[in-house]
DRENRODO-979393 format. One line per field, with one value per residue (C-alpha): x, y, z. Coordinates in steps of 0.001 Angstrom, whole numbers, always signed. Layout:
% residues N
east = [X,...]
north = [Y,...]
up = [Z,...]
This chain:
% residues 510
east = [+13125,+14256,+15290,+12451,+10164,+12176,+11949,+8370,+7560,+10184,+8363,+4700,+6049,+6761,+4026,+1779,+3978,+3460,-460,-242,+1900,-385,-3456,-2642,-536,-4284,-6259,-3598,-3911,-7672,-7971,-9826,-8022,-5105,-1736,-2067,+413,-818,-1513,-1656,-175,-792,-4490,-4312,-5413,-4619,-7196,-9446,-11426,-10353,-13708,-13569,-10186,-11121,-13869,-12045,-8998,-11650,-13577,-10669,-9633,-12926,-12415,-9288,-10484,-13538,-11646,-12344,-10425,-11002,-8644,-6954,-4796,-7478,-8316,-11027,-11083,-11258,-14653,-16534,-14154,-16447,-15044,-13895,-13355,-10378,-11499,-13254,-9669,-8297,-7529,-7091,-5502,-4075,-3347,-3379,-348,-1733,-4991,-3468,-1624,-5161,-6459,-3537,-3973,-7709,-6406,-3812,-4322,-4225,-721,+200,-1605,+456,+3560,+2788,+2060,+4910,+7338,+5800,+5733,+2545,+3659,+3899,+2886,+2175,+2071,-252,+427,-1536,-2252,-3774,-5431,-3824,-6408,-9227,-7152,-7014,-10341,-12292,-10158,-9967,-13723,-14653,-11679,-10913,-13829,-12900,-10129,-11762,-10230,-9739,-7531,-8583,-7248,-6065,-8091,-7653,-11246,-11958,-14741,-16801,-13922,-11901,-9487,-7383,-8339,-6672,-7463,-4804,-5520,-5892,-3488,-5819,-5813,-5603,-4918,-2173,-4187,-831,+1266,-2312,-1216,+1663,+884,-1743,+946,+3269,+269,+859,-2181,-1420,-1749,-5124,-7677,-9710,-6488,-7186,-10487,-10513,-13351,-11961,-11010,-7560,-6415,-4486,-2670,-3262,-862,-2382,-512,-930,-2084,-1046,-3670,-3134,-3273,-1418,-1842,+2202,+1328,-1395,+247,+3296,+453,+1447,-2905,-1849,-4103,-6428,-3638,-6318,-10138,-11310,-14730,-16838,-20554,-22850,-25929,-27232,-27309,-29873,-31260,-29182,-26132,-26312,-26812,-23517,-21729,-23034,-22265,-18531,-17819,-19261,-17264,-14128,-14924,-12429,-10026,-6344,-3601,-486,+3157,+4044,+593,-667,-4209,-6266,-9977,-10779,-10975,-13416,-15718,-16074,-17031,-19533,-20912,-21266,-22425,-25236,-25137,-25086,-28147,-28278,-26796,-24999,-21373,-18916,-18858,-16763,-15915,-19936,-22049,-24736,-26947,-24900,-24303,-22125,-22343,-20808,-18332,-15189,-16462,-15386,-11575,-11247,-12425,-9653,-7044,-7273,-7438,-4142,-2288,-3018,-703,+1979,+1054,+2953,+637,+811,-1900,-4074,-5787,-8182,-11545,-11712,-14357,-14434,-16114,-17341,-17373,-13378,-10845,-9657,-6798,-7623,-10056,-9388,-11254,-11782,-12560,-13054,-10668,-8459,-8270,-7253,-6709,-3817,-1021,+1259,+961,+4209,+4020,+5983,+3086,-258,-3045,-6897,-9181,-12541,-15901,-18661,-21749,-23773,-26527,-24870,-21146,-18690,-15878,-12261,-10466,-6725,-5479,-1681,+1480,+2520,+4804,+3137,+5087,+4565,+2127,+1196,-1559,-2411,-2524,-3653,-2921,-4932,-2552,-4693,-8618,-10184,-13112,-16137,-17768,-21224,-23562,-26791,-28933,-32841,-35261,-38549,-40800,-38499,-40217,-37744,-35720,-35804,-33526,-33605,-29959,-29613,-26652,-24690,-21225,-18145,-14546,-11983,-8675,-5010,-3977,-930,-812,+960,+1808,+3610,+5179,+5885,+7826,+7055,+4772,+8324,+7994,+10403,+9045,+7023,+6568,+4799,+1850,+741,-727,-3972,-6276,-10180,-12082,-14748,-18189,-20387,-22637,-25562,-28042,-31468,-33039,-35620,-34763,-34532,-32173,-28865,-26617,-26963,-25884,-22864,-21905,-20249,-20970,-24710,-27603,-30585,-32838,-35425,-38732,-39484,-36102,-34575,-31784,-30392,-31185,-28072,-29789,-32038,-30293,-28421,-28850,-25869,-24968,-26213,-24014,-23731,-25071,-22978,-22477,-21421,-24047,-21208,-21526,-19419,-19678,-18966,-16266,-16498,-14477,-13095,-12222,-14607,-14142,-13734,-16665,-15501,-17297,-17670]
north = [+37139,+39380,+36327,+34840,+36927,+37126,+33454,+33882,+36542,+34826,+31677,+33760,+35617,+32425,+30938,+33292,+33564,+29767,+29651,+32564,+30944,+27608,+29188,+31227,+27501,+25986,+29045,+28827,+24742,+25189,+27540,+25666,+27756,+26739,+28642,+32519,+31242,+28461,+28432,+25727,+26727,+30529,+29473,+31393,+28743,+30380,+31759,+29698,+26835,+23106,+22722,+25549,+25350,+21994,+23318,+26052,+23655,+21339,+24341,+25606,+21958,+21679,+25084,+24200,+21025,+22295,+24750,+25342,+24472,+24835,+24146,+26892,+26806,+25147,+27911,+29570,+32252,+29316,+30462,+26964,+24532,+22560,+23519,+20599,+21162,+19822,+17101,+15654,+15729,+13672,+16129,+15462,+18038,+16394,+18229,+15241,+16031,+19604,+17563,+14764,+17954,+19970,+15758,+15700,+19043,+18255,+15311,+16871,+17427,+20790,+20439,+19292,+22301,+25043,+23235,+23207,+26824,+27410,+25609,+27342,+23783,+24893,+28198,+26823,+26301,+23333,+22496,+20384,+18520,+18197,+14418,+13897,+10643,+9974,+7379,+9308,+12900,+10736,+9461,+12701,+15080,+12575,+12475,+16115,+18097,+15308,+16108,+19797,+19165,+17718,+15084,+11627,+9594,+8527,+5325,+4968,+2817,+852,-522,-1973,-464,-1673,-1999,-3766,-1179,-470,+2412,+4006,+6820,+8282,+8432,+11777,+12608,+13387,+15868,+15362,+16981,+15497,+14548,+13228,+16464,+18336,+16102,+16939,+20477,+19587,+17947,+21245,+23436,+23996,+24377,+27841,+28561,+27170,+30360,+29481,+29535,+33579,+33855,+33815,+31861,+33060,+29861,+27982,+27361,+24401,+24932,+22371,+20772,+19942,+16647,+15277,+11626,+9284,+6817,+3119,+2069,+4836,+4573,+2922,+106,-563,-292,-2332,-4907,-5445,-5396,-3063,-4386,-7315,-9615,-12633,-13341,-16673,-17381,-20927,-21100,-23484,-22782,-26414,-26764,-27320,-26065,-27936,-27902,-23730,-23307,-25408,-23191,-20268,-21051,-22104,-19080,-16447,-18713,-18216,-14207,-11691,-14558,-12771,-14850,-13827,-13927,-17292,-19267,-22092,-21537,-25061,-25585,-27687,-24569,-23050,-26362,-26533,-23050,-22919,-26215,-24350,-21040,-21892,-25835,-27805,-29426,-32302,-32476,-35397,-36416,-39057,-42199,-45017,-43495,-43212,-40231,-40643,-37902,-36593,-34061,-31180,-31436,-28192,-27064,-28375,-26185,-23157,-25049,-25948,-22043,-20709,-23193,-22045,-18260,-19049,-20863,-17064,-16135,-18329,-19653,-22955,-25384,-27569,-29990,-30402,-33827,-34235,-35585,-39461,-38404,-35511,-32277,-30196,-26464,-26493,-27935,-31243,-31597,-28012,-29304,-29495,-32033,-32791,-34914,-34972,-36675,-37899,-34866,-31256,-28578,-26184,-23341,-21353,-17774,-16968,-13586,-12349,-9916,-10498,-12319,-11165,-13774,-12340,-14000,-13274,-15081,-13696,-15141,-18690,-18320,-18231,-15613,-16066,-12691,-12234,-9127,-8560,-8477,-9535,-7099,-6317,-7341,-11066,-13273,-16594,-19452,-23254,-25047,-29084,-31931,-35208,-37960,-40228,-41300,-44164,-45618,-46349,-49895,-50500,-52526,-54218,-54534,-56506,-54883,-56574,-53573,-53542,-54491,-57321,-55583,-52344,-50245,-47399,-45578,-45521,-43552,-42262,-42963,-40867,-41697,-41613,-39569,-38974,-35517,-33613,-30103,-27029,-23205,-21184,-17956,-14820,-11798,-9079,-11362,-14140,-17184,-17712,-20960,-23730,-26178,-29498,-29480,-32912,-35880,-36869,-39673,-39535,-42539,-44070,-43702,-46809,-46865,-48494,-49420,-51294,-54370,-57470,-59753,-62299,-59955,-61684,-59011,-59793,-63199,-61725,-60656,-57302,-57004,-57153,-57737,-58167,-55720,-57009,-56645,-52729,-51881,-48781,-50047,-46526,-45567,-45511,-45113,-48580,-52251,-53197,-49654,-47971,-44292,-41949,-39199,-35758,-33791,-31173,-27227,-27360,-30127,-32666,-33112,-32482,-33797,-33662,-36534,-39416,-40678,-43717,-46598,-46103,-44737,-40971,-39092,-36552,-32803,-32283]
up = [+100163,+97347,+95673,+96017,+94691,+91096,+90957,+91277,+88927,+86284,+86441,+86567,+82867,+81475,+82118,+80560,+77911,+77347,+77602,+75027,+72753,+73190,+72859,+69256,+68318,+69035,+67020,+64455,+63732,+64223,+61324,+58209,+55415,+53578,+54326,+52357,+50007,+48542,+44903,+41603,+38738,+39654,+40868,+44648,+46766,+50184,+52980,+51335,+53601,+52006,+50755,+48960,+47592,+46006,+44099,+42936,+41451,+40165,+38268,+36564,+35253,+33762,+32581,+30950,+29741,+27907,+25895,+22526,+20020,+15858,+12800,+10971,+7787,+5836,+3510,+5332,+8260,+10453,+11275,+9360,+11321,+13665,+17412,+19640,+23351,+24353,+26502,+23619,+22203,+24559,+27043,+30752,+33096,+36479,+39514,+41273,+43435,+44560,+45431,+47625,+49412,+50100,+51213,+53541,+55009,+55749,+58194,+59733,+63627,+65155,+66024,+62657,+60926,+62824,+62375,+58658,+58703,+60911,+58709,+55762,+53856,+51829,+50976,+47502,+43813,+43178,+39029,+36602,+33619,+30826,+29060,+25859,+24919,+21475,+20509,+21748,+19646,+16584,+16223,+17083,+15172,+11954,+12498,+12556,+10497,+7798,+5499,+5476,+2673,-305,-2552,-1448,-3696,-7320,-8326,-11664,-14087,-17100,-19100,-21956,-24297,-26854,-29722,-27385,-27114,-23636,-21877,-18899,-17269,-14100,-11186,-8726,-5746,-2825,-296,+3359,+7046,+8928,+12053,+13926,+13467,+15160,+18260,+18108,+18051,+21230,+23267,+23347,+24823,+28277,+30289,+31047,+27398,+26638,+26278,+29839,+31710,+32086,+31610,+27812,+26078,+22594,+20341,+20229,+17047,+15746,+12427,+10021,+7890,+4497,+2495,-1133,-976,-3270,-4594,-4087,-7491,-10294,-14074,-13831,-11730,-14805,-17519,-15922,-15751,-19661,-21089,-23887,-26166,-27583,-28852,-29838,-30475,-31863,-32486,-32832,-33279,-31734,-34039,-34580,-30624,-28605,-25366,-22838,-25088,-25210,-21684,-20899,-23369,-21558,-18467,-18924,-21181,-18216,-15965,-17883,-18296,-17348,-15820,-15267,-15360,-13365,-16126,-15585,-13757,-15428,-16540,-15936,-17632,-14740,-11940,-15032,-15171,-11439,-10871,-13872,-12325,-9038,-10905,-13523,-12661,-16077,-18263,-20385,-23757,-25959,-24436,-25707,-23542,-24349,-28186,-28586,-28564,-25804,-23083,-20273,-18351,-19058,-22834,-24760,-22108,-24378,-27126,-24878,-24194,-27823,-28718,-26233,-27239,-30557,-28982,-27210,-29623,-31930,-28841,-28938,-25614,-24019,-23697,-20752,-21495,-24035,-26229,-28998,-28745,-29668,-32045,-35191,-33867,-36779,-35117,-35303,-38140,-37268,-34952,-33008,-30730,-26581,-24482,-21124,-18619,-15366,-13559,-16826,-18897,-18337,-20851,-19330,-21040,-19399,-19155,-21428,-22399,-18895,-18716,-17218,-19277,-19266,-20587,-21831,-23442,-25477,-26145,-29167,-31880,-30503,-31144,-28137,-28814,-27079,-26879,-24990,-23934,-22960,-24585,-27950,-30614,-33397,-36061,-34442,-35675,-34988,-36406,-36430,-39531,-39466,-42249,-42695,-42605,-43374,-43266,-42092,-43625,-41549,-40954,-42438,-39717,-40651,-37513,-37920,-37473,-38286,-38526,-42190,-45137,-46891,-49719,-47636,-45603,-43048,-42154,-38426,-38780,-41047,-40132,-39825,-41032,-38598,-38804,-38524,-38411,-37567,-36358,-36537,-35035,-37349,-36295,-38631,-38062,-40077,-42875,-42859,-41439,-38553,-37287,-38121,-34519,-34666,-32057,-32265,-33992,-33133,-34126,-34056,-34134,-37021,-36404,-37909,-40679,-39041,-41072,-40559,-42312,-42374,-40161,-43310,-45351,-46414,-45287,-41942,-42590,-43839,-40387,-40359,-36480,-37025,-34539,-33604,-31846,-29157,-29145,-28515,-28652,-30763,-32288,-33117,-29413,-26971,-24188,-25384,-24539,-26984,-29086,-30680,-30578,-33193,-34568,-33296,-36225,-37486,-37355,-33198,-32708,-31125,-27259,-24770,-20778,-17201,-17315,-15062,-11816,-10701,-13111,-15956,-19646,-19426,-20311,-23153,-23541,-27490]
């Protein structure tokens, strides 16, 4: 009975001791609050509900993250810096690991809550990290802080002023903030150290690091270049021209302006033609068609190639290409003329100097002026001298014409003699000539003597190539049937033109 009755009150003692240990497991799983000792980076998290411990970790991230931060070490009290917070930096502060715990503790069962607590598994501190956006760091701090050291770069210059003398100026080393090295400094905060992490709204300072920048282009990169001076000018005049003819010139010699020729390119008229054609577009003036003077289109530009032939041969330039006109032009010395046409003719040197080359043009009171400006020594000295090897007489035509009275004449045209000439370049050092070079031997046709008479006149039955002219036709007229070319005038009154394609006569600019 004795026995019994232990058994019994055993059994009763456990029992109660059971229900009281369920009952505080139940009140202890039930309780909302996260374990007393749970804290984020030294946030105390504990005894608070889950709700509330969220918003308490998500209010001191976007504490952290709108710190202040200004620019120091840029010669000021640091007061003028523009402040950035640091999530406009880039900034982003996770405590995602700390949030997926406080997540997971919010689904846990009763059971699982005291055994957590039990266990003391949250009694813990969890960390953060902090992550800066380098893009996002380097764009708004090189936006707000770069302007607040002054001095960007200066390039070096080199003009030319109104004597024609070289002038170069150096450049200026700028002044700059080393944005990257500020990131630098941003990644080694720790988010305890940013001001809000206790409470303190007072400014974090970055130290700038102030650099010297180069600019791009410094005064030895120019004068490397070689332009030390004006080492040619050549001038032609194209007074006796008319409208159409002046334009052309024009327009090829502002094409050809400040062209700069690399040591060793090959300079080639026909790149100049095509872009003054596309530039200014070209008028009418006389050209040289099939050894005849006649309208075209493009007239004058060869007056600028012949001009800086003559400019580059003052250089001692190779010449790559170059021919004479088939006809005498008067606004250069015979045999120192360069034509072209289009599709047959080029007029190209070579850049010889090993230095660069800068082309330049004038146009004034109708003259075209050629001036080079490089590298040449100055006791060097080099010009073009030509010799007539021998003239050729022109032909004298009789044509009818019956408006003629009989024993009377009218000159059509006056005729030109035709050439043989041989060129030269002679060089001097130091006033002695070093080097007289053969440049070539050129040959410019006759031009007619055409001259009209009475029908009945007894020249024309003489022959000498005579003809005659229809009813209403101009027998000096070119453009007429049957009408011969008249001469170009004189004084830089020759034509020049646009050339022509395919398999006809080249069309020659004067």
């Amino acid at each position: 009975m004795g026995k019994g009755l232990w058994i019994t009150g055993i059994t009763a003692v456990l029992l109660v001791g059971i229900g009281t240990g369920v009952g505080a497991a139940i009140r202890y799983g039930e309780d909302d609050t996260l374990p007393r000792r749970f804290q984020v980076a030294g946030l105390q998290l504990g005894g608070l509900t889950i709700d509330e411990a969220l918003a308490k970790l998500r209010s001191r991230v976007a504490e952290l993250e709108s710190t202040n931060i200004v620019l120091g070490g840029v010669g000021n009290d640091d007061s003028g810096t523009k402040p950035l917070t640091s999530k406009q930096l880039g900034l982003r502060i996770e405590v995602g690991e700390a949030t997926a715990a406080i997540e997971r503790y919010r689904d846990y069962s009763w059971w699982e809550r005291a055994r957590v607590r039990y266990a003391g598994s949250l009694d813990s501190d969890y960390g953060w990290t902090a992550k800066w956006d380098e893009a996002v760091f380097m764009k708004t701090a090189g936006s707000a802080w770069s302007d607040l050291v002054s001095g960007s770069p200066e390039n070096a210059t080199r003009t030319i002023d109104d004597l024609d003398q070289v002038v170069y100026t150096e450049g200026k080393p700028g002044r700059r903030i080393d944005i990257a090295e500020l990131l630098s400094q941003a990644q080694s905060l720790k988010p305890d150290s940013l001001g809000a992490a206790t409470g303190d709204k007072a400014n974090l300072t970055l130290q700038a690091k102030v650099e010297e920048t180069q600019p791009e282009i410094t005064l030895s990169m120019l004068k490397d270049d070689g332009l030390e001076r004006k080492t040619a000018e050549f001038t032609t005049s194209f007074s006796t021209s008319g409208e159409g003819r002046s334009h052309n010139v024009t327009a090829a010699a502002k094409a050809l302006n400040d062209t700069l020729l690399a040591p060793g390119e090959v300079f080639e008229y026909g790149k100049i033609v095509a872009k003054a054609e596309k530039e200014y577009g070209y008028k009418e003036a006389p050209v040289i068609s099939k050894g005849k003077l006649t309208p075209g289109i493009g007239g004058g530009i060869c007056q600028v190639s012949s001009t800086l032939y003559n400019a580059a041969l003052l250089v001692g330039l190779d010449i790559v290409e170059r021919r004479n006109h088939s006809l005498v032009v008067h606004y250069l010395p015979k045999g120192l003329d360069a034509t072209f046409a289009d599709g047959f003719v080029n007029f190209k040197f070579r850049n010889s100097t090993g230095k660069q080359l800068l082309i330049r043009t004038v146009v004034k009171d109708k003259t075209i002026t050629v001036k080079l400006f490089g590298t040449m020594p100055d006791n060097t000295a080099y010009r073009a001298e030509s010799e007539v090897l021998q003239v050729i007489p022109p032909k004298t035509v009789y044509v009818a014409d019956a408006k003629i009275a009989a024993g009377k004449e009218s000159v059509l045209q006056k005729g030109e003699a035709g050439y043989v000439v041989q060129s030269y370049l002679i060089k001097s050092v130091d006033g002695t000539i070093t080097d007289r070079r053969k440049l070539s031997k050129d040959t410019y046709r006759t031009q007619d003597r055409m001259i009209a008479v009475n029908p009945a006149d007894a020249r024309l039955a003489a022959g000498n190539g005579s003809k005659t002219a229809a009813p209403g036709e101009n027998p000096a007229d070119p453009a007429s049937p049957g009408g011969s070319a008249g001469n170009g005038g004189s004084g830089g009154g020759d034509g020049d033109g646009d050339g022509s394609k395919g398999g006809e006569a080249p069309v020659e600019p004067l």
